[in-house]
C-alpha positions, 0 to 999 in steps of 0.5 A, a space after each residue: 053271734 054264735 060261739 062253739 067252745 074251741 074244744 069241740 071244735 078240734 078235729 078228728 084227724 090223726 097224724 102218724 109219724 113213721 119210725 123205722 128202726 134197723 128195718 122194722 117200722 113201728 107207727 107211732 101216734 103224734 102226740 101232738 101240742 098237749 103230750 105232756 099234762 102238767 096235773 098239777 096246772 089243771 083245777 081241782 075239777 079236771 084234775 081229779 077226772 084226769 087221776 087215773 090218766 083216763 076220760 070215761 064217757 061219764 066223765 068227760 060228759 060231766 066236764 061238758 055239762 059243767 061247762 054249760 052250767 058255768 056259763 049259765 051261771 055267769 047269766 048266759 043261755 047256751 043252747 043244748 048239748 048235742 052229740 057228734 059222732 063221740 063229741 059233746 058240743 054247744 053254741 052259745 048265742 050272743 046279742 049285743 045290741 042294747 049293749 052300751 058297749 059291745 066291744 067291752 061285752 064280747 070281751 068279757 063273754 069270751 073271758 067267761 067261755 075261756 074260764 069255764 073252759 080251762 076250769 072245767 072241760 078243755 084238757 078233759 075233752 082233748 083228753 077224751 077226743 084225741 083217745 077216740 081217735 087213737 081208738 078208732 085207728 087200733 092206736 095208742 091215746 095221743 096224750 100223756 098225762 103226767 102226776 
C-alpha cells in the first residue's frame, strides 16, 4: 500500500470568481474551503511559520522534513522527498502481512500520518501551494490568515 500525505495531493488549479461593480469588473481569487486560518487552532510548529501570514520556501520545506521525520519517528520509513513542479511530496509505503491485525494496523498508520500532518505540514502547505498558484496567475494568496 503506498500512501501520498493528502496535501500534496491538492491540485493547482484556481477558481476565479468574476465581480463586476457598476461596470467594472475586478478578479477576485476563491478563497476557497481554508479562507480563514484560526492561528490559535494550529500547533505551536505551524503556528509559529504562519506569524507573519507568509510561507517562505524554507519554511514550508521544513514543515514537509518534520512531517517525514514525524513518521519516522513513529517507526515507519517514508521514501525520500521529492520536488514537483513548487510541491514537496512523499509516499510512504506499508506491509501488512505479518500483522495480526491489518485492519487495526492501517488504522493507527493513517491516525500517525493525519497527526504529524495537522502538527507539522498540513495548513503550512496549503498556505504555501494555493500562494504558488496565485503567483503564478499575477493574483493575490488564496488564503487568509488571521492572529
Amino acid at each position: 500500500m503506498t500512501y501520498r500525505p493528502k496535501s500534496r495531493v491538492l491540485g493547482a488549479a484556481a477558481v476565479m470568481v468574476a465581480i463586476c461593480t457598476l461596470g467594472a469588473c475586478s478578479l477576485e481569487p476563491d478563497p476557497g474551503p481554508m479562507k480563514d486560518v484560526d492561528l490559535a487552532a494550529l500547533s505551536e510548529f505551524q503556528r509559529d511559520i504562519l506569524t507573519d501570514h507568509e510561507v517562505t520556501w524554507a519554511e514550508y520545506e521544513s514543515a514537509i522534513l518534520a512531517e517525514h521525520a514525524c513518521l519516522e519517528d513513529a517507526g515507519y520509513t517514508p521514501n525520500p522527498i521529492k520536488t514537483d513542479g513548487a510541491r514537496l511530496e512523499f509516499t510512504t509505503d506499508v506491509d501488512y502481512r505479518s500483522e495480526a491485525d491489518p485492519a487495526a494496523a492501517d488504522a493507527r498508520f493513517l491516525e500517525i500520518i493525519a497527526d504529524c500532518g495537522r502538527t507539522y505540514s498540513r495548513v503550512v502547505a496549503t498556505v504555501w501551494e494555493q500562494g504558488q498558484v496565485a503567483s503564478s496567475d499575477g493574483g493575490r494568496p488564496f488564503v487568509a490568515v488571521k492572529d
